[in-house]
C-alpha positions as a printed Julia matrix, in Angstrom:
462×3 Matrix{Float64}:
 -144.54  165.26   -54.31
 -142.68  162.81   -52.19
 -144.08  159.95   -54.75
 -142.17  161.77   -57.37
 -139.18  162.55   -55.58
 -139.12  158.62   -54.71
 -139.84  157.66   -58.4
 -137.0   160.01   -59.75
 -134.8   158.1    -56.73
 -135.69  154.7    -57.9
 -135.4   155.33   -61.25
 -131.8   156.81   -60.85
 -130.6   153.41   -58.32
 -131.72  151.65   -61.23
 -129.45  153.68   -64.04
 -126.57  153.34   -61.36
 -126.56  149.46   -61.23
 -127.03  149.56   -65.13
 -123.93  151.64   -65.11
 -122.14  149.04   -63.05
 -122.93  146.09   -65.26
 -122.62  148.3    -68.11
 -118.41  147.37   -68.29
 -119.19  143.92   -68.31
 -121.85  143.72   -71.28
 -121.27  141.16   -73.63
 -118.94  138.96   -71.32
 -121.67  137.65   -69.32
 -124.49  137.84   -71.89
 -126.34  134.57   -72.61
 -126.54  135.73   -75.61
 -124.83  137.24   -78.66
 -125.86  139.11   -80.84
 -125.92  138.73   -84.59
 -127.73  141.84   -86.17
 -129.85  144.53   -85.16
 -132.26  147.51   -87.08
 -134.92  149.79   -87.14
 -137.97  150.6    -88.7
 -141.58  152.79   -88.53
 -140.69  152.87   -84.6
 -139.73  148.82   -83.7
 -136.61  148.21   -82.52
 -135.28  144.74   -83.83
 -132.45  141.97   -83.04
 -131.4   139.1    -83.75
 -130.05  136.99   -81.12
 -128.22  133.31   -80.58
 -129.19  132.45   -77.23
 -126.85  130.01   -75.29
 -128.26  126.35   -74.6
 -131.09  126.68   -72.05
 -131.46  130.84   -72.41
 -134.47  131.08   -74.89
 -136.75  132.33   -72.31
 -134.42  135.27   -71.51
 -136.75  138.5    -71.88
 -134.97  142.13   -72.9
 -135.97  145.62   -72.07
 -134.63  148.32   -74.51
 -133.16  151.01   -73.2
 -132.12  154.44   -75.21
 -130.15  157.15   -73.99
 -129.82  155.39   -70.5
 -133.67  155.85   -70.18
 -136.35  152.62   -70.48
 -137.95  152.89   -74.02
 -139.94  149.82   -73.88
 -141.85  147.14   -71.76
 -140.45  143.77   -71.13
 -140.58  141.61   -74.03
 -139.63  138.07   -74.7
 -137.5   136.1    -77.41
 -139.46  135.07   -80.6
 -138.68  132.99   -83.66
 -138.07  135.22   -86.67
 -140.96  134.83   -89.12
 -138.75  135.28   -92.14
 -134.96  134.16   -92.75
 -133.7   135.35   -96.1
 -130.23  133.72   -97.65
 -128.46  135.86  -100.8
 -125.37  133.41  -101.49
 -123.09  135.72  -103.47
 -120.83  133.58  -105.78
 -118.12  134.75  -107.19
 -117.88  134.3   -111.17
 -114.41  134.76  -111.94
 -112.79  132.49  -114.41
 -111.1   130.83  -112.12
 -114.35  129.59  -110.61
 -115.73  126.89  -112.96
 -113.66  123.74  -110.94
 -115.72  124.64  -107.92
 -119.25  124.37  -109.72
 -119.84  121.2   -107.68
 -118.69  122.72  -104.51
 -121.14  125.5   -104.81
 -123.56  123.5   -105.56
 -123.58  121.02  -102.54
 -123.0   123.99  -100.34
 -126.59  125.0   -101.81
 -127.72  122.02  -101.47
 -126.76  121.33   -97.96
 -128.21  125.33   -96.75
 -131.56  124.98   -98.35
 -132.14  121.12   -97.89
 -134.47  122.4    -94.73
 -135.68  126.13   -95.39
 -137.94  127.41   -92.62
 -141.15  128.5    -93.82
 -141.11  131.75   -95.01
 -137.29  131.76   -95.88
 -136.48  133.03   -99.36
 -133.52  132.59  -101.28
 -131.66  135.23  -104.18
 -128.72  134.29  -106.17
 -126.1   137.3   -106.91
 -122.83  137.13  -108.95
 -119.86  138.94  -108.98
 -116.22  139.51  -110.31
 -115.82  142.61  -112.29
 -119.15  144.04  -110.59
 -122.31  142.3   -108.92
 -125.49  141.15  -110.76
 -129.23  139.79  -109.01
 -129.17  136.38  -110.9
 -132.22  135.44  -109.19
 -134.57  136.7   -106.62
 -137.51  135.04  -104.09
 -136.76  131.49  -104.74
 -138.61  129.19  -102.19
 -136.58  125.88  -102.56
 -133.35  124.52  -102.62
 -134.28  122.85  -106.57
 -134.87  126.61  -107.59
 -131.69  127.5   -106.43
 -129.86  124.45  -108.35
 -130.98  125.1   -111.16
 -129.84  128.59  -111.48
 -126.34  127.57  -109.87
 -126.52  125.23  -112.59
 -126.67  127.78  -115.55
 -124.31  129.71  -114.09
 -121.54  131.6   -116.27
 -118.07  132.11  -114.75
 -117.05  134.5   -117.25
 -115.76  137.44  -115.17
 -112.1   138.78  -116.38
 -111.57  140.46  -112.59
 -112.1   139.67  -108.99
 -113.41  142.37  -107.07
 -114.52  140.48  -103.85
 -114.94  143.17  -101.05
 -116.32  145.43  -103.89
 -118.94  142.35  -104.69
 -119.84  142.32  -100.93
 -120.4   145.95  -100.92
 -122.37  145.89  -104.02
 -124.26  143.54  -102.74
 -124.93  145.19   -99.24
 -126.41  147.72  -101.41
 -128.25  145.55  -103.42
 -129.68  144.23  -100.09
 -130.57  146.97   -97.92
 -132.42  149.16  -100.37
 -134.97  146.42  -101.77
 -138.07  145.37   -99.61
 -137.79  143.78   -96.68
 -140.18  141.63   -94.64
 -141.37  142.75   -91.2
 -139.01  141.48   -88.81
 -136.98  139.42   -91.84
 -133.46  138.13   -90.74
 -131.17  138.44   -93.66
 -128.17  136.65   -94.39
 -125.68  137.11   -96.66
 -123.01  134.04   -98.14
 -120.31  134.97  -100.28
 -118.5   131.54  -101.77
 -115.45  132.67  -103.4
 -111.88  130.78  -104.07
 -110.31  133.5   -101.73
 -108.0   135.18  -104.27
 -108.98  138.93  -105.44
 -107.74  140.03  -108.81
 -108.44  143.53  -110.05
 -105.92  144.8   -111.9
 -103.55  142.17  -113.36
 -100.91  144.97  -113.09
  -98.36  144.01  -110.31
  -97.37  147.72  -109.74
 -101.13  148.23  -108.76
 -102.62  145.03  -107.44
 -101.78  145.22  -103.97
 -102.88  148.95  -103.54
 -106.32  148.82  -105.03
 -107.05  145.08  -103.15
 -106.62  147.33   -99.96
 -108.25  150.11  -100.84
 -111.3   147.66  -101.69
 -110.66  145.78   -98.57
 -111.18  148.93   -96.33
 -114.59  149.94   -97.89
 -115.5   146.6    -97.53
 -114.43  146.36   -93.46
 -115.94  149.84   -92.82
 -119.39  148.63   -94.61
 -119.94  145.14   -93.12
 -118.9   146.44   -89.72
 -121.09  149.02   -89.74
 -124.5   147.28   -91.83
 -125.83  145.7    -88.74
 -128.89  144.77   -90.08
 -127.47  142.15   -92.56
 -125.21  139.2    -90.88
 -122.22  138.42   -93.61
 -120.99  135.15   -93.75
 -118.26  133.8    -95.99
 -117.21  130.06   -97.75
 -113.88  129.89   -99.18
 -113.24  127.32  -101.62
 -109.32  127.85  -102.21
 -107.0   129.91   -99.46
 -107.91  133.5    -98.73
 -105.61  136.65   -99.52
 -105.12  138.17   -95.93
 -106.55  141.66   -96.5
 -109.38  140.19   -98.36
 -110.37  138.25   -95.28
 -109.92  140.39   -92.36
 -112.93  142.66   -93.93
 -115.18  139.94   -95.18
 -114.85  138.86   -91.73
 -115.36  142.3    -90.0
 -119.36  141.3    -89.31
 -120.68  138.65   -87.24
 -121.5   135.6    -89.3
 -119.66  132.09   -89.68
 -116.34  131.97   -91.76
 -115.7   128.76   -93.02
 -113.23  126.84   -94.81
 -114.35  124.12   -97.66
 -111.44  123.02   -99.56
 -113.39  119.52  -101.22
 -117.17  119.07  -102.03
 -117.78  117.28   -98.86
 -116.6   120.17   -96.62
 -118.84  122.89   -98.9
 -121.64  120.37   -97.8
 -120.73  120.82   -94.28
 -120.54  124.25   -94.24
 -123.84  124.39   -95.62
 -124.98  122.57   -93.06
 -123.19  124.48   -90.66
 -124.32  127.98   -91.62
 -128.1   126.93   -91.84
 -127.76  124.99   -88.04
 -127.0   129.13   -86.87
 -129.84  130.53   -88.72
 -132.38  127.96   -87.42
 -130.74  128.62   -83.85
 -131.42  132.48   -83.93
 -134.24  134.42   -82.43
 -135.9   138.18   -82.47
 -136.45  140.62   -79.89
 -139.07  143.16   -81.34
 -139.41  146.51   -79.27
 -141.79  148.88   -80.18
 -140.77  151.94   -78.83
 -141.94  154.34   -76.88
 -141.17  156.88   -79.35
 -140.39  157.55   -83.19
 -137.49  158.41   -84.13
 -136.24  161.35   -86.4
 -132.28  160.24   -87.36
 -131.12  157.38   -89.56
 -128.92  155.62   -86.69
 -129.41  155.4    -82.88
 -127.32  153.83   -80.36
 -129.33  151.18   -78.31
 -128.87  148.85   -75.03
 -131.06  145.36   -73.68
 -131.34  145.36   -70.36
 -131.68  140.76   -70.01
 -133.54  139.41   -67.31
 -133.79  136.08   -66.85
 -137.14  134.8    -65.4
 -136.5   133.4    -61.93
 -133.13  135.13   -61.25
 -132.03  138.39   -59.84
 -129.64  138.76   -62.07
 -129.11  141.9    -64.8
 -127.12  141.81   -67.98
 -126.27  144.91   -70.41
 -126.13  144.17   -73.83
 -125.04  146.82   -75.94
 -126.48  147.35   -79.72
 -124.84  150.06   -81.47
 -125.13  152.13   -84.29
 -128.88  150.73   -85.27
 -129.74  151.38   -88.96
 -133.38  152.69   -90.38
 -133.98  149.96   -92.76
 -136.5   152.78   -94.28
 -134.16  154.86   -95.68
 -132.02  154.02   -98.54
 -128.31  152.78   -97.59
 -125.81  155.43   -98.62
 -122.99  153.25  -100.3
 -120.15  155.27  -101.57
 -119.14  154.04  -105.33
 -116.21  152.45  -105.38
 -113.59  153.84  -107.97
 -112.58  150.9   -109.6
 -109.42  150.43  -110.6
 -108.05  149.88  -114.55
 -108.15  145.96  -115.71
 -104.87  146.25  -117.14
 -104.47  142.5   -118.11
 -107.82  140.49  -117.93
 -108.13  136.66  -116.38
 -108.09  134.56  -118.98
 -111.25  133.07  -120.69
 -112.38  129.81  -119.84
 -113.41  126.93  -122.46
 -116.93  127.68  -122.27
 -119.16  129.62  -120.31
 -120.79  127.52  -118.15
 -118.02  124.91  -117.42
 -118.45  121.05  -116.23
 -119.15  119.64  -112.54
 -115.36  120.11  -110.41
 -114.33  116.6   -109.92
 -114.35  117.15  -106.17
 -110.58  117.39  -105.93
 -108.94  119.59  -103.07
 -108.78  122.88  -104.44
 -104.9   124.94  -104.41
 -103.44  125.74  -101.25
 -103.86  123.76   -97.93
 -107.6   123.37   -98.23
 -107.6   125.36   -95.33
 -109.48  128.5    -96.49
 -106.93  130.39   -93.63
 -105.45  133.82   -94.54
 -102.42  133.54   -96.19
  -99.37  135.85   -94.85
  -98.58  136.45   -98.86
 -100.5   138.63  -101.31
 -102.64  135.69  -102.68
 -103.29  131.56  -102.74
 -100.58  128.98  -104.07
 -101.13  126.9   -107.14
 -101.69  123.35  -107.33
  -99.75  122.75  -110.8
 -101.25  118.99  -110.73
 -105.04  120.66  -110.69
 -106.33  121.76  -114.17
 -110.21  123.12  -114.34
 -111.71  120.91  -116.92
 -114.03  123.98  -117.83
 -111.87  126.07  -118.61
 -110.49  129.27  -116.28
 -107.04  129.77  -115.63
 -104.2   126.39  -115.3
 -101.85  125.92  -112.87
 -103.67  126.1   -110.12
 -106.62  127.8   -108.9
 -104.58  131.07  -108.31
 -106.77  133.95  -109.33
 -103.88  135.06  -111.6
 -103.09  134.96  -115.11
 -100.3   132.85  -116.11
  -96.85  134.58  -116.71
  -97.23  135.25  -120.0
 -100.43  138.0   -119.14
  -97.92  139.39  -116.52
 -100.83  140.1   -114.21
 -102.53  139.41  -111.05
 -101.25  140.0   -107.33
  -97.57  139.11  -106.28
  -97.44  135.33  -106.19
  -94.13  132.76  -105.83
  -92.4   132.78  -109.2
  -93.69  129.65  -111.22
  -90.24  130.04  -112.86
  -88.27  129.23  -109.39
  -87.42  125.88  -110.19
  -86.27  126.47  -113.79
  -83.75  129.2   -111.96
  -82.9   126.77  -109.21
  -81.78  124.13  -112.34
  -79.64  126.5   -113.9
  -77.76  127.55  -110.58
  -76.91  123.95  -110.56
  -75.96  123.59  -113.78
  -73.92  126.5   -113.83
  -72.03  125.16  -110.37
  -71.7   121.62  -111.93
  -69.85  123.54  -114.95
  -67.88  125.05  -112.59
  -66.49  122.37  -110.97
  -66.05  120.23  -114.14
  -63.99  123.24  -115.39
  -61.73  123.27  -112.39
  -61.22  119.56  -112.5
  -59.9   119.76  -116.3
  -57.72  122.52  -115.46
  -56.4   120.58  -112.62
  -55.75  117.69  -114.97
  -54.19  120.14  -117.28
  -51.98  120.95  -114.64
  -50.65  118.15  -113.51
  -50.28  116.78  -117.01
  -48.14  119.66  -117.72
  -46.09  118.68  -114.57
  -44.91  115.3   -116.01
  -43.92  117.63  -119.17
  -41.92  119.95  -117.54
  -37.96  120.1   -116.82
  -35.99  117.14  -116.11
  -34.69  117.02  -112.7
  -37.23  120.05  -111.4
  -39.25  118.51  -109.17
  -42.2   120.49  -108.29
  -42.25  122.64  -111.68
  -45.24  122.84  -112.98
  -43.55  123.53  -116.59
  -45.09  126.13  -118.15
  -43.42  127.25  -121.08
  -43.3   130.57  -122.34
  -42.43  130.85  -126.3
  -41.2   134.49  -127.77
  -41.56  134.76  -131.58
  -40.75  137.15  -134.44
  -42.03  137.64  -137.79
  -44.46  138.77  -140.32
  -47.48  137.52  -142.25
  -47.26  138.36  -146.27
  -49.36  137.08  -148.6
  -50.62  133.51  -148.02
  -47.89  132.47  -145.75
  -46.35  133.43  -142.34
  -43.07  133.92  -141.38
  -42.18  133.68  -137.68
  -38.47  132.97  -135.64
  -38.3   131.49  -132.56
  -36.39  133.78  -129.96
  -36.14  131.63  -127.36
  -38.34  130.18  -124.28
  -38.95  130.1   -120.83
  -39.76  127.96  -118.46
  -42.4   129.59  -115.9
  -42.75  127.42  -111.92
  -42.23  127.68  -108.68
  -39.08  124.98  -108.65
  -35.79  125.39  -108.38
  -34.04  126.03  -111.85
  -37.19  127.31  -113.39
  -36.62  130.75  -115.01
  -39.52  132.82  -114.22
């Protein structure tokens, strides 16, 4: 009895100093965590340990109650990359970008990595699935149409989620997903509606990717993002990266495969099955050698088992359609920096600026990388008006007339000065002529009544 009673007493001391650490989780973690699921029982996440942490070991805990031994950090035995390109017509200048981004991500694939190729604009498509090397992968970026008349990119993420989480997945598989895009939605090509149905897509998007933990989103923006569009393409925890030539898309390919190859797995079978499709989960860190506890919090785990309830997305009437490009496959970009500042940053306005001086040679839409259709479709999102400097000309014009008008009436003036009344200085001399008569047949008849002379001088009189 009094080996229970000091069990229960341990066991509660312990939950206590959880509890204490417990507002501090995350802060002091040497590690972060990237995603995190469920299946037949095993608890699973994916971790980026902090230089020097690998050896950390975790403890799962569930419902403030142990739920698992001690168990150490593993390599993941499977890494799975889905780029998701985006196949608007305004893509087919950033062919060569895409594909050195490729290039760079799959120029070292981990055994046991896979690749799949999805596209999507006015809805998302598997182009390819279970490729095993970065040549695969080329050659089906190579092929690749940019034909879409719309540019649905939160629904394409969404779709793709989908896509994702109910097809098989390998024990333990860490799956990433890559959406390359130029930034710049376009769903409507109705001003009036644009703005409203890129945030209704926007929060779908935000609530999905924040709450799909099993799948770690990561994004590569070839132009200059819309704002919205960002903020929920962003909501998860992957890399968000900038790549405004085809030397930065190399980098960030580099970039995004240096943080797969850096993650690791805790697995944790449990102690118990569980009957619901989400549970709330905690790691209790040790690190070997130290005293020290940390509480890393995992929430709302997923069932990988079940499929993913996605609601479908009511999409919204393409009023005025991006235009076509040349062809459908379009020729290599020439590397040039795309519209915008090449920053792939948020802009505060409803979509990217043009470059005028950048025309896709396959193709898409001119005057710049926008996403839009020129003026003449009157669509796309609310963008600076391409016709501000013709409107700025005229206003000049127009002032320059202005003036020029003044300066011959002014000249008029003073001529009429010289003209006026002997003797009255300062008259300007306008003279006022009163006349009588008819007009009969082909002539006119008229009688001068008199005249006036009209100034401000002495003499004048008016």
């Amino acid at each position: 009895m009094l080996r229970k009673a000091a069990g229960w007493l341990t066991a509660a001391i312990m939950l206590f100093c959880l509890s204490a650490h417990a507002s501090a989780a995350g802060e002091d973690a040497p590690l972060k965590l990237v995603s995190a699921w469920f299946s037949e029982g095993v608890v699973y996440a994916a971790v980026q340990p902090e230089a020097g942490q690998e050896a950390v070991e975790g403890q799962l805990m569930l419902n403030n109650a142990v739920a698992s031994e001690n168990v150490s950090l593993v390599r993941a035995p499977a890494e799975r990359f889905v780029l998701l390109v985006d196949q608007s017509t305004s893509m087919p200048r950033y062919r060569r970008s895409v594909s050195a981004f490729a290039s760079a991500l799959l120029a070292d694939m981990p055994d046991g990595a896979s690749v799949s190729v999805y596209g999507f604009g006015e809805g998302c498509q598997v182009l390819a699935e279970g490729l095993k090397s970065a040549d695969e992968a080329a050659d089906v970026i190579s092929h690749m149409k940019f034909d879409h008349h719309a540019t649905d990119i939160c629904g394409g993420a969404v779709e793709a989620i989908g896509k994702i989480s109910n097809t098989g997945r390998v024990e333990g598989e860490i799956v990433h997903l890559i959406l390359i895009t130029d930034g710049v939605p376009y769903l409507t090509g109705d001003k009036g509606a644009e703005q409203s149905a890129i945030a209704a897509s926007a929060a779908s998007a935000r609530e999905l990717i924040s709450s799909a933990s099993e799948i770690t989103v990561h994004s590569v923006c070839l132009g200059s993002w819309e704002s919205v569009t960002y903020s929920a393409v962003s909501a998860g925890t992957g890399l968000h990266l900038s790549a405004g030539s085809e030397e930065k898309a190399r980098a960030a390919g580099a970039e995004i495969a240096g943080f797969a190859s850096g993650l690791y797995e805790f697995r944790f079978p449990a102690k118990w099955t569980f009957d619901v499709d989400r549970i709330d989960a905690q790691i209790l860190l040790t690190q070997p050698g130290s005293d020290g506890l940390t509480f890393l919090n995992v929430p709302d785990l997923r069932d990988i088992g079940k499929p993913l309830e996605v609601a479908p997305a009511d999409k919204p009437e393409l009023i005025n359609p991006e235009p076509d490009p040349d062809d459908g496959a379009g020729d290599p970009d020439d590397g040039s920096e795309p519209p915008g500042d090449g920053t792939g940053e948020p802009n505060d306005g409803s979509e990217a600026p043009g470059d005028p001086s950048a025309s896709p040679e396959d193709g898409g839409q001119t005057g710049g990388d926008t996403g839009t259709t020129p003026d003449d479709q009157g669509g796309g999102p609310d963008e600076p008006d391409e016709d501000g400097g013709g409107i700025a000309k005229s206003v000049i014009i127009g002032v320059i007339a202005v003036l020029a008008a003044l300066v011959i009436l002014l000249l008029a003036l003073l001529r009429g000065r010289k003209k006026g009344r002997s003797g009255q200085a300062g008259s300007i001399g306008v003279k006022l002529e009163m006349l009588e008569g008819k007009s009969g047949g082909d002539g006119n008849t008229y009688r001068l009544r008199g005249q006036l002379i009209i100034g401000s001088a002495k003499g004048c009189d008016i």
